[in-house]
N, C-alpha and C positions, 0 to 999 in steps of 0.2 A: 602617173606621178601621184601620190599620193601626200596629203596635209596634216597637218595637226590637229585642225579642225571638221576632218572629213568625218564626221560619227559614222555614217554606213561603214567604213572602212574600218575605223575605229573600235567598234561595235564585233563586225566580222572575228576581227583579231583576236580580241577580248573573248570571244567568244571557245577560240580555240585554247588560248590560255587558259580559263579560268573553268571550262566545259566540257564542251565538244564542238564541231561543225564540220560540215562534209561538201565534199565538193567533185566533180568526174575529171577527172586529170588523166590522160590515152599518152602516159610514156608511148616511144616505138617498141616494140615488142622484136627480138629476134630469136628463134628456135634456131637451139644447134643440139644433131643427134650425129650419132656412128660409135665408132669402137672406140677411136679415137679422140674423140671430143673433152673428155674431160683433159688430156695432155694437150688439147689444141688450144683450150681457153688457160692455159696454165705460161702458154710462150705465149699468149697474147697480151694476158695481162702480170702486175706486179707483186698481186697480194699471190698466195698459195690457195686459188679456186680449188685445184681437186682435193684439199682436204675437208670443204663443205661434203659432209654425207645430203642424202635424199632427204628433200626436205629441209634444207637450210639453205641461206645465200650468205653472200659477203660482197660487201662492197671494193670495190677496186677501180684502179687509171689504169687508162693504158699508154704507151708510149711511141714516140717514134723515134728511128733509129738513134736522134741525135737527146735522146733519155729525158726528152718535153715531153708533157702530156698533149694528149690528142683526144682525149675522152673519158669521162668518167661515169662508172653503170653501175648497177648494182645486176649482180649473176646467181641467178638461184635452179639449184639443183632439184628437176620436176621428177627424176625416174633418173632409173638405171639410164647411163650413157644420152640423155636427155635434160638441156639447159635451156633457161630462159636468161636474155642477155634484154637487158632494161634499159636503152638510149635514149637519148633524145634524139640520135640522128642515124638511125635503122639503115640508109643507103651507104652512110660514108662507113661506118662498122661495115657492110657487107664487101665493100670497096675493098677496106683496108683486110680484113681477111682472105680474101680473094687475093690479091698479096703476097698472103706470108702463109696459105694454107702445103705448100711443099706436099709431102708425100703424105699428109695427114688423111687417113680415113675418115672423113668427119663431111655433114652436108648442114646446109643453114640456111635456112628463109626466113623474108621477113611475113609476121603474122599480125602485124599492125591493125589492119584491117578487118581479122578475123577476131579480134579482144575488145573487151571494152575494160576501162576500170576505175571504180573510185576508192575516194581516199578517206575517212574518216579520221580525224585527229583528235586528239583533245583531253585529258584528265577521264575524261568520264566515255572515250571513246571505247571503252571494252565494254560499257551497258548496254551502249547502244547495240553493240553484234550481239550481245547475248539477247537482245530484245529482236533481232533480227533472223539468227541460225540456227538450223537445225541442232548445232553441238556450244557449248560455250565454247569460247575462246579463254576462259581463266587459265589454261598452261599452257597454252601458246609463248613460246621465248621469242627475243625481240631477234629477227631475220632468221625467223621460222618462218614456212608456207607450210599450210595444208589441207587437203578437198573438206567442204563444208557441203550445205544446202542452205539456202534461201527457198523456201517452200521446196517446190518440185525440183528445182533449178542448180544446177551441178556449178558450183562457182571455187577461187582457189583463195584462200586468206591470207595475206604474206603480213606477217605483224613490222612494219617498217613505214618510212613519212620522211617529210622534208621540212616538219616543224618543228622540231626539237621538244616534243610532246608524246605523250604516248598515242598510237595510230596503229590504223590498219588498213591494208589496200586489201579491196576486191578484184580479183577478175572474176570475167564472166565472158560466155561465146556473147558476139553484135547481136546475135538474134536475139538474144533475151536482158539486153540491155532497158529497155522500155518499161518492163517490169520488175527488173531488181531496183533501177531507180525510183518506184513508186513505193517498193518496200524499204528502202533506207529512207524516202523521204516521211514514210507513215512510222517509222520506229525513232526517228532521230526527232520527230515532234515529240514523241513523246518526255523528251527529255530536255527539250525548247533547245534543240541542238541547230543552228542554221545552219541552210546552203551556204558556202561562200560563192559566191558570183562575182569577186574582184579580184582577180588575176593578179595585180601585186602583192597581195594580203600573201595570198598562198606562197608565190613565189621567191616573195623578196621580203618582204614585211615582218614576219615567222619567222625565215629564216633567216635573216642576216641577224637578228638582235640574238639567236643561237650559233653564230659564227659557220652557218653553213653557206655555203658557197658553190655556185653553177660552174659547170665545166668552162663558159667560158672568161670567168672570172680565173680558172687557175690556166687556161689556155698556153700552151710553151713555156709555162713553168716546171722547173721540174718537181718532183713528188715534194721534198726537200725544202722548198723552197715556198710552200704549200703548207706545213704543218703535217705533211701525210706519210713520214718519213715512217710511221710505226706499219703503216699497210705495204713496205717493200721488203720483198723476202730474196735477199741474196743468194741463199741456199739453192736454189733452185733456176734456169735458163730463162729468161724473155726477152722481148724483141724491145733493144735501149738498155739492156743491160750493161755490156761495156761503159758504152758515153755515161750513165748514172752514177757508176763507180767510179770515173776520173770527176764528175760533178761533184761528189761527194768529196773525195780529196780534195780539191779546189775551193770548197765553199760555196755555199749561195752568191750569186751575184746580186740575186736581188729576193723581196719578201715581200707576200699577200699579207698584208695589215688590215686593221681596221681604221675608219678615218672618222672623227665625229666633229661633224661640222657646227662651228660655234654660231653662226650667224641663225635669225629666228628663220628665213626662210634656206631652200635649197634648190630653189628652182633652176636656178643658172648653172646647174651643177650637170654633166652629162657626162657617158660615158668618154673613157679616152679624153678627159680635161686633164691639163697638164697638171699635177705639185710642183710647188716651190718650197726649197729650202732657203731661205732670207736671198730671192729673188732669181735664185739658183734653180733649174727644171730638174727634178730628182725623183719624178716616178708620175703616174698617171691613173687617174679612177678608173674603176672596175663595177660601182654600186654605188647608189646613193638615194636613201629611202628613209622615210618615216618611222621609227620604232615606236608604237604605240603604249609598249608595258612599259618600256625604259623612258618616253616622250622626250625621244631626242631624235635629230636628225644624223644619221646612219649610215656606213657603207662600207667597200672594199677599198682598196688602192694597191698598188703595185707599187713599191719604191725601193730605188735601191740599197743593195743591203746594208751600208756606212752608214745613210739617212736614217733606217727604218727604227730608231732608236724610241719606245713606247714613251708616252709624255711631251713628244718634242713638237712646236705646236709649226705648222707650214699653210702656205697658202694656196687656191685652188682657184684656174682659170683666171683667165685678163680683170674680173672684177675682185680679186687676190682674195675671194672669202677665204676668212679666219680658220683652220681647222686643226685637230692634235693628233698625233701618231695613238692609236688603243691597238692592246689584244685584239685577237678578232672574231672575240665573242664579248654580249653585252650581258647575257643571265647563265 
């Protein structure tokens, strides 16, 4: 949990805003190759993957039958008939494929193990790989990947982040992980760019004041109901397709908001705490975090969609802090 007054925290943050800073973040990694693969990730997920050419990703959910999300990855196109699928939960994606892979020509393992990879973000995060790689990255576009070098060392660039900043992910093989981290840590000095070492900075802190959101903050929501309505492509078959389209006639039942909570602390604040609408239970947090650029206290909620009305101010958990329905983005 992070404070108002936590400077390291504070300091980290700022640092990505207003700089750079890096950190080694090991998404799950899963390889999927065959003839069939780019039609395979196209019924599994809701955005249109196979029109990423080589060399590009796109972010997308995926669904299950009843057109709730199950997962959200980002998929990028390494080669001919060759994807990388970005989880954070490598087994249940291998589960869930396993599945629905039907007569699909397509094989996929997990490579978790076999990758390492960090993440540089920050204003000034393209100085630093240029002080870093063999190639600049100045026309690199944002969810491009493409093979670089770090001295000897064969690594892949994928220009994308979870800070709402401009970034760059490394991969790189485990073996040579010891000394790519030694060479981002001696380039990223030079531009007084830190490590981030605090796990919520990176993952909640950054990102919630830019209104992004963990899989399991949109968990059994549907796309719709999420803000992610522009990455569903009807034109084309996936698995929740039917149930999404009677979803969408029907309406949202309910909506990921943003919640900002009026009181100076937020400690009593956790996931799955009830909202109240004047004493009414009308949805439940998802997030709830320190924004350090915006210095407010921060987060998700779930509520339902009558409630979910932006300005509307409701109360959270048995000690009813004070809180107001926002956007669910703060910059």
């Amino acid at each position: 949990m992070l404070f108002k007054n936590d400077a390291k925290a504070r300091a980290q943050h700022q640092a990505v805003r207003e700089n750079a800073g890096w950190y080694r973040w090991t998404h799950d990694l899963v390889k999927v190759t065959g003839k069939d693969s780019t039609a395979f990730l196209d019924w599994l997920f809701v955005n249109t993957v196979g029109k990423a050419a080589v060399g590009r990703s796109k972010y997308t959910t995926m669904l299950n039958e009843d057109g709730k999300i199950i997962d959200d990855t980002i998929v990028m196109h390494m080669g001919e008939d060759t994807w990388w699928v970005s989880t954070l939960y490598a087994p249940q994606f291998i589960k869930w494929a396993d599945a629905h892979k039907g007569s699909y020509d397509v094989a996929y393992e997990d490579i978790t193990k076999q990758m390492d990879m960090y993440s540089v973000q920050g204003p000034n995060a393209g100085k630093v790989l240029n002080a870093l790689l063999a190639q600049p990255v100045d026309e690199l576009k944002r969810f491009q990947v493409a093979d670089n070098k770090i001295g000897g060392i064969a690594v892949q660039i994928h220009r994308s982040g979870f800070t709402g900043e401009n970034g760059y992910e490394i991969y790189c093989a485990i073996a040579d992980t010891a000394a790519v981290e030694a060479a981002i840590r001696e380039a990223a000095a030079k531009f007084d760019a830190p490590e981030l070492t605090i796990l919520e900075v990176y993952v909640r802190s950054l990102p919630v004041e830019k209104g992004f959101a963990l899989r399991q903050d949109m968990y059994l929501l549907t796309p719709f109901e999420c803000g992610l309505d522009w990455s569903v492509h009807f034109d084309k078959d996936f698995v929740g397709k039917d149930a999404l389209l009677k979803a969408k006639e029907e309406g949202p039942k309910y909506k990921l908001v943003g919640l900002e909570y009026l009181a100076e602390s937020y400690e009593d604040i956790a996931q799955r705490e009830i909202v109240y609408s004047y004493g009414v239970p009308c949805g439940f947090v998802r997030a709830a975090i320190y924004g350090y650029t915006v210095d407010k206290n921060i987060g998700f909620a779930v509520i339902d969609a009558k409630h979910a009305v932006i300005g509307e101010k409701v109360t959270v958990g048995q000690n009813d802090s004070p809180a107001v329905i926002t956007e669910k983005s703060w910059l």
